[in-house]
N, C-alpha and C positions, 0 to 999 in steps of 0.2 A: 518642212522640218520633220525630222526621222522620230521616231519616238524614245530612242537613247539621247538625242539631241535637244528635247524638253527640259529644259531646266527655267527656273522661276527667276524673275526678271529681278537685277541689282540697281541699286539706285548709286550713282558713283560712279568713282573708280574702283577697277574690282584688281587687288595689288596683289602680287607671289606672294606673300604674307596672311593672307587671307586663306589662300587654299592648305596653308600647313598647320592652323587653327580649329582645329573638330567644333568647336563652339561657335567660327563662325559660318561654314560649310553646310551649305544648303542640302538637304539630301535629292537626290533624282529620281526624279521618276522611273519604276520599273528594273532600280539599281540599286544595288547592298549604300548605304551609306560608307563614307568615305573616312578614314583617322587621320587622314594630313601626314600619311606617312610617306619620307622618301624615302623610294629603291633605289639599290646602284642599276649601272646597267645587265643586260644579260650576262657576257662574261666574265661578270664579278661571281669569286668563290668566297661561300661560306665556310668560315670556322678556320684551320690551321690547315696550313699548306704542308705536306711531307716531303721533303725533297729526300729522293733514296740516289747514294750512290753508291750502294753495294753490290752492282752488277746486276741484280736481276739472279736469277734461280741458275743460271748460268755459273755465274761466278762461285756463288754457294756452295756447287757440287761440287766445283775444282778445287775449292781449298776448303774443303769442311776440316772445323778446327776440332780436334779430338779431346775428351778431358782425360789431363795424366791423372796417373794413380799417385801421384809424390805423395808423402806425407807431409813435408813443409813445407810452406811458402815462400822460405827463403832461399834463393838461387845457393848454386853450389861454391862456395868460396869466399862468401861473406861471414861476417863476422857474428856468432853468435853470443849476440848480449845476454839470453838465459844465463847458460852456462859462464859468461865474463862474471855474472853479476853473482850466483852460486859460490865461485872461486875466490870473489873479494870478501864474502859471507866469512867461505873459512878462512880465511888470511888474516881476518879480525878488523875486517874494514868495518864502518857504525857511520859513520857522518858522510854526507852529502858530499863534502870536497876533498875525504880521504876518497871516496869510490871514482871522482874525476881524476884527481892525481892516479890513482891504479888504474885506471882504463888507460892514460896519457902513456904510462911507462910501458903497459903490455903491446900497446899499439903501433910504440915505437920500437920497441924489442923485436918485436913481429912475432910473438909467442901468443896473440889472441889468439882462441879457438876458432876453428871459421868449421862452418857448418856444408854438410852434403846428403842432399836429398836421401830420405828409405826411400822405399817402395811403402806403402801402407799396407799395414797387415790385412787379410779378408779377414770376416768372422767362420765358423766354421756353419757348414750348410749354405752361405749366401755366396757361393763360387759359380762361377760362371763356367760353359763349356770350352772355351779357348786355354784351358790350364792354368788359370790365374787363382785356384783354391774351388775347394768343394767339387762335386760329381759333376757328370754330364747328366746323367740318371736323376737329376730332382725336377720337380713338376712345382711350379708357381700357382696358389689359387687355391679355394677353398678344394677339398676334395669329396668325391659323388659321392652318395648315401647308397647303400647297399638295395639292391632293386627288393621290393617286397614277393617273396615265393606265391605263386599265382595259386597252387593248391590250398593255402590259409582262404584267398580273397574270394575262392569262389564257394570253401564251407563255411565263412562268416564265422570263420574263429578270431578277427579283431573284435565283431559287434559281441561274442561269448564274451571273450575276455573282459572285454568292457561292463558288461553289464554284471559279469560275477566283482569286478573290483566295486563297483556300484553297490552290489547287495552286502560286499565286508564293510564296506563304508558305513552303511546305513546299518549296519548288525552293531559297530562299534559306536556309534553315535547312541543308538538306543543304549548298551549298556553303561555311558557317563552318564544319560542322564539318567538311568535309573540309581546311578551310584550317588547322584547331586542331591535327587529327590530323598534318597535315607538319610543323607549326612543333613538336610535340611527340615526333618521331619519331626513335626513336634507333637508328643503325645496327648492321648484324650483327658480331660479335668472333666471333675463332677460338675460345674460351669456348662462349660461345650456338651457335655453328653444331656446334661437337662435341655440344653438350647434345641437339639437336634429333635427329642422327643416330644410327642403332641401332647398335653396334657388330657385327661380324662373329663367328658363332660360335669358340670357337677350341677344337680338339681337345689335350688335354695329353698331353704321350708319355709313353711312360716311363721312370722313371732309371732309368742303367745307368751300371757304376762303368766306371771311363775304363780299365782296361785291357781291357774287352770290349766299348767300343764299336766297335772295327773288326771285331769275330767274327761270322761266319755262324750265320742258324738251323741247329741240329744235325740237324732234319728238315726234309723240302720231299715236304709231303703234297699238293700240287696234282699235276695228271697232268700238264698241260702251261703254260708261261710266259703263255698270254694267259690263262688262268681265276685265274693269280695276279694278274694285271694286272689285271684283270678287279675280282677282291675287294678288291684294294690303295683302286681309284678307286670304289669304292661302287656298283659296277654288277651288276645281276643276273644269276645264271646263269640262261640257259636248259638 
Protein backbone atom coordinates (compact mmCIF):
# COMPACT_ATOMS: atom_id res chain seq x y z
CA UNK A 1 0.00 0.00 0.00
CA UNK A 2 1.43 3.55 -1.28
CA UNK A 3 1.54 6.05 1.23
CA UNK A 4 -1.37 8.34 -0.27
CA UNK A 5 -3.25 5.06 0.05
CA UNK A 6 -3.07 4.94 4.09
CA UNK A 7 -6.12 5.69 5.23
CA UNK A 8 -7.54 4.41 8.77
CA UNK A 9 -9.73 1.52 8.79
CA UNK A 10 -13.89 1.92 8.92
CA UNK A 11 -15.89 -0.14 10.72
CA UNK A 12 -19.22 -0.61 8.33
CA UNK A 13 -20.47 0.48 5.49
CA UNK A 14 -18.51 3.42 4.31
CA UNK A 15 -21.71 5.28 2.19
CA UNK A 16 -21.43 8.54 -0.56
CA UNK A 17 -22.95 10.34 2.22
CA UNK A 18 -20.28 9.98 4.37
CA UNK A 19 -17.52 11.38 2.18
CA UNK A 20 -19.64 14.73 1.78
CA UNK A 21 -19.76 15.23 5.68
CA UNK A 22 -16.34 17.04 7.05
CA UNK A 23 -17.45 15.85 10.49
CA UNK A 24 -17.40 12.46 9.33
CA UNK A 25 -14.21 12.43 7.04
CA UNK A 26 -11.28 10.99 8.30
CA UNK A 27 -8.35 13.04 7.53
CA UNK A 28 -5.23 11.14 5.49
CA UNK A 29 -2.15 10.76 6.04
CA UNK A 30 0.28 13.01 4.51
CA UNK A 31 -2.89 14.93 2.80
CA UNK A 32 -4.59 18.46 3.36
CA UNK A 33 -7.80 17.34 5.09
CA UNK A 34 -10.76 17.11 2.98
CA UNK A 35 -14.56 19.64 3.27
CA UNK A 36 -16.78 17.08 1.40
CA UNK A 37 -16.83 19.43 -1.39
CA UNK A 38 -18.17 18.44 -4.77
CA UNK A 39 -16.56 19.76 -7.98
CA UNK A 40 -18.10 19.84 -11.43
CA UNK A 41 -16.05 18.24 -13.84
CA UNK A 42 -13.08 20.04 -15.69
CA UNK A 43 -15.17 21.63 -18.45
CA UNK A 44 -17.37 23.23 -16.27
CA UNK A 45 -16.98 27.20 -16.33
CA UNK A 46 -17.09 29.41 -13.50
CA UNK A 47 -19.13 32.39 -13.06
CA UNK A 48 -21.24 34.01 -16.25
CA UNK A 49 -20.99 32.95 -19.62
CA UNK A 50 -20.60 36.08 -22.35
CA UNK A 51 -21.97 35.11 -25.47
CA UNK A 52 -20.62 38.05 -27.92
CA UNK A 53 -22.23 38.42 -31.21
CA UNK A 54 -21.02 41.51 -32.38
CA UNK A 55 -18.62 40.30 -34.81
CA UNK A 56 -15.49 40.53 -33.20
CA UNK A 57 -13.16 43.83 -33.82
CA UNK A 58 -13.90 43.09 -37.44
CA UNK A 59 -17.31 44.07 -37.35
CA UNK A 60 -16.73 47.17 -35.00
CA UNK A 61 -14.42 48.80 -37.54
CA UNK A 62 -16.83 48.54 -40.39
CA UNK A 63 -19.66 49.96 -38.80
CA UNK A 64 -18.27 52.18 -36.02
CA UNK A 65 -21.35 54.12 -35.04
CA UNK A 66 -20.58 57.94 -34.69
CA UNK A 67 -22.33 60.27 -31.96
CA UNK A 68 -24.50 63.11 -33.80
CA UNK A 69 -24.19 66.44 -32.66
CA UNK A 70 -28.33 66.84 -32.78
CA UNK A 71 -29.52 68.77 -30.17
CA UNK A 72 -32.96 66.72 -29.64
CA UNK A 73 -33.66 63.54 -29.14
CA UNK A 74 -36.62 63.70 -30.89
CA UNK A 75 -36.44 62.49 -34.56
CA UNK A 76 -37.39 65.00 -37.21
CA UNK A 77 -41.25 65.04 -37.76
CA UNK A 78 -42.67 64.07 -34.52
CA UNK A 79 -44.66 65.91 -32.54
CA UNK A 80 -43.47 68.26 -30.04
CA UNK A 81 -45.46 68.04 -26.89
CA UNK A 82 -43.07 71.01 -25.26
CA UNK A 83 -44.24 73.43 -27.42
CA UNK A 84 -48.28 71.64 -27.91
CA UNK A 85 -48.33 71.91 -24.10
CA UNK A 86 -46.77 75.89 -24.20
CA UNK A 87 -49.72 76.73 -26.75
CA UNK A 88 -52.55 75.24 -24.74
CA UNK A 89 -50.83 77.31 -21.53
CA UNK A 90 -51.71 80.41 -23.86
CA UNK A 91 -55.10 79.39 -25.26
CA UNK A 92 -56.16 79.39 -21.51
CA UNK A 93 -56.23 75.66 -21.27
CA UNK A 94 -56.05 74.71 -16.93
CA UNK A 95 -57.49 71.26 -16.54
CA UNK A 96 -56.32 67.90 -17.31
CA UNK A 97 -59.10 67.15 -19.94
CA UNK A 98 -59.35 70.60 -21.47
CA UNK A 99 -55.33 69.83 -22.51
CA UNK A 100 -56.68 66.14 -23.95
CA UNK A 101 -59.50 67.66 -25.72
CA UNK A 102 -56.71 70.41 -27.25
CA UNK A 103 -54.05 67.88 -28.17
CA UNK A 104 -57.26 65.53 -29.77
CA UNK A 105 -58.34 68.72 -32.16
CA UNK A 106 -54.58 69.92 -32.97
CA UNK A 107 -53.76 66.38 -33.96
CA UNK A 108 -56.52 65.95 -36.03
CA UNK A 109 -56.33 69.36 -37.65
CA UNK A 110 -52.73 68.34 -38.44
CA UNK A 111 -51.67 71.85 -37.00
CA UNK A 112 -49.47 70.05 -34.07
CA UNK A 113 -46.07 71.42 -34.02
CA UNK A 114 -43.58 68.53 -35.07
CA UNK A 115 -40.15 69.10 -34.22
CA UNK A 116 -36.60 69.02 -36.37
CA UNK A 117 -33.32 68.43 -35.07
CA UNK A 118 -30.57 71.75 -34.61
CA UNK A 119 -27.31 71.12 -34.64
CA UNK A 120 -26.29 71.90 -30.96
CA UNK A 121 -24.47 75.05 -30.43
CA UNK A 122 -20.49 74.61 -29.53
CA UNK A 123 -19.45 76.82 -26.61
CA UNK A 124 -16.89 79.17 -27.72
CA UNK A 125 -13.10 77.93 -27.35
CA UNK A 126 -14.22 74.07 -27.03
CA UNK A 127 -14.39 73.71 -31.21
CA UNK A 128 -12.66 71.26 -32.64
CA UNK A 129 -10.41 71.32 -35.86
CA UNK A 130 -12.85 70.01 -38.56
CA UNK A 131 -14.88 73.45 -38.61
CA UNK A 132 -17.40 72.65 -36.16
CA UNK A 133 -16.67 76.08 -33.78
CA UNK A 134 -13.63 77.34 -32.15
CA UNK A 135 -9.69 77.32 -33.72
CA UNK A 136 -7.48 74.81 -34.85
CA UNK A 137 -4.74 76.64 -32.86
CA UNK A 138 -6.15 75.64 -29.08
CA UNK A 139 -3.92 73.31 -27.24
CA UNK A 140 -5.87 70.86 -24.49
CA UNK A 141 -3.95 70.48 -20.98
CA UNK A 142 -2.52 72.23 -18.36
CA UNK A 143 -0.07 74.60 -19.86
CA UNK A 144 4.13 74.50 -19.15
CA UNK A 145 5.46 76.86 -16.55
CA UNK A 146 8.00 79.13 -17.91
CA UNK A 147 11.62 77.43 -17.84
CA UNK A 148 13.63 79.12 -14.77
CA UNK A 149 16.62 81.50 -16.46
CA UNK A 150 19.83 79.51 -15.51
CA UNK A 151 21.90 82.77 -14.74
CA UNK A 152 19.44 83.35 -11.40
CA UNK A 153 20.12 79.29 -10.47
CA UNK A 154 23.72 79.52 -10.64
CA UNK A 155 24.11 83.13 -8.64
CA UNK A 156 21.73 81.71 -5.93
CA UNK A 157 19.38 84.65 -6.35
CA UNK A 158 16.24 82.21 -5.46
CA UNK A 159 18.22 81.17 -2.01
CA UNK A 160 18.82 85.63 -1.72
CA UNK A 161 15.50 86.22 -2.33
CA UNK A 162 14.35 83.75 0.09
CA UNK A 163 16.26 84.49 2.79
CA UNK A 164 15.77 88.48 2.50
CA UNK A 165 11.60 87.63 2.61
CA UNK A 166 12.80 85.58 5.79
CA UNK A 167 14.67 88.46 7.52
CA UNK A 168 11.17 91.01 6.53
CA UNK A 169 9.27 88.40 8.04
CA UNK A 170 11.00 88.15 11.14
CA UNK A 171 11.77 92.27 11.17
CA UNK A 172 7.83 92.32 11.11
CA UNK A 173 7.04 89.75 13.68
CA UNK A 174 9.57 91.52 16.15
CA UNK A 175 7.82 94.83 15.74
CA UNK A 176 3.81 93.21 16.74
CA UNK A 177 5.35 91.95 19.30
CA UNK A 178 6.98 94.67 20.60
CA UNK A 179 3.69 96.83 19.78
CA UNK A 180 1.59 93.85 22.00
CA UNK A 181 4.24 94.09 24.78
CA UNK A 182 3.41 98.20 25.22
CA UNK A 183 -0.20 97.97 24.71
CA UNK A 184 0.14 95.12 27.50
CA UNK A 185 2.40 96.78 29.88
CA UNK A 186 1.54 97.65 33.17
CA UNK A 187 3.23 100.26 35.16
CA UNK A 188 5.59 100.17 38.32
CA UNK A 189 3.49 100.60 42.17
CA UNK A 190 5.15 101.39 45.22
CA UNK A 191 4.09 97.53 45.95
CA UNK A 192 6.23 95.98 43.10
CA UNK A 193 9.06 98.49 43.36
CA UNK A 194 9.48 97.70 47.28
CA UNK A 195 9.05 93.75 46.15
CA UNK A 196 12.06 94.10 43.71
CA UNK A 197 14.27 96.09 46.28
CA UNK A 198 16.53 93.99 49.02
CA UNK A 199 15.91 95.61 52.17
CA UNK A 200 18.87 96.92 54.30
CA UNK A 201 20.43 94.72 57.01
CA UNK A 202 19.09 95.88 60.32
CA UNK A 203 21.07 95.38 63.55
CA UNK A 204 18.57 94.78 66.80
CA UNK A 205 19.81 96.37 70.02
CA UNK A 206 19.18 95.46 73.05
CA UNK A 207 16.34 95.95 75.67
CA UNK A 208 17.08 97.80 78.60
CA UNK A 209 14.52 98.78 81.15
CA UNK A 210 13.85 102.61 80.89
CA UNK A 211 15.28 103.52 84.10
CA UNK A 212 18.98 102.49 82.80
CA UNK A 213 18.63 103.65 79.70
CA UNK A 214 20.65 106.97 80.41
CA UNK A 215 23.49 104.74 82.61
CA UNK A 216 27.02 104.41 81.69
CA UNK A 217 29.02 101.13 80.94
CA UNK A 218 30.26 100.32 84.46
CA UNK A 219 33.72 99.50 82.69
CA UNK A 220 35.65 101.19 79.56
CA UNK A 221 38.16 98.44 78.69
CA UNK A 222 39.46 100.25 75.53
CA UNK A 223 42.85 102.22 76.16
CA UNK A 224 42.08 105.06 74.27
CA UNK A 225 38.40 106.81 72.57
CA UNK A 226 39.32 106.18 68.74
CA UNK A 227 39.90 102.22 69.19
CA UNK A 228 36.27 102.53 71.00
CA UNK A 229 35.27 104.59 67.92
CA UNK A 230 37.06 102.43 66.04
CA UNK A 231 34.98 99.04 67.38
CA UNK A 232 31.68 101.07 67.70
CA UNK A 233 31.95 101.67 63.54
CA UNK A 234 33.05 98.03 62.53
CA UNK A 235 36.59 98.89 61.78
CA UNK A 236 39.60 96.95 62.30
CA UNK A 237 42.25 97.23 64.67
CA UNK A 238 45.55 97.41 63.69
Amino acid sequence: MQRGEMHSAHVGVVRDSMLNNPLLIRPSLGQSQSRGLVCPDTGFTYGITTVGSDGGVAQAISSWKVHSDGGGSVAEGETDWVRLNREAVMSGVATTRELSVYRAQRLSQGSAPSTCPQPRPHRSGQGNADGRGGTSDRIYGIVTRASSPISDLISHQYAERWLEEQRKRSNTQSLQNKHKSKLGHISETRTSLLRKSRPLPHTPTLWKMPQFSQVGPALNTFRNKDIHLRSSTGEEQT
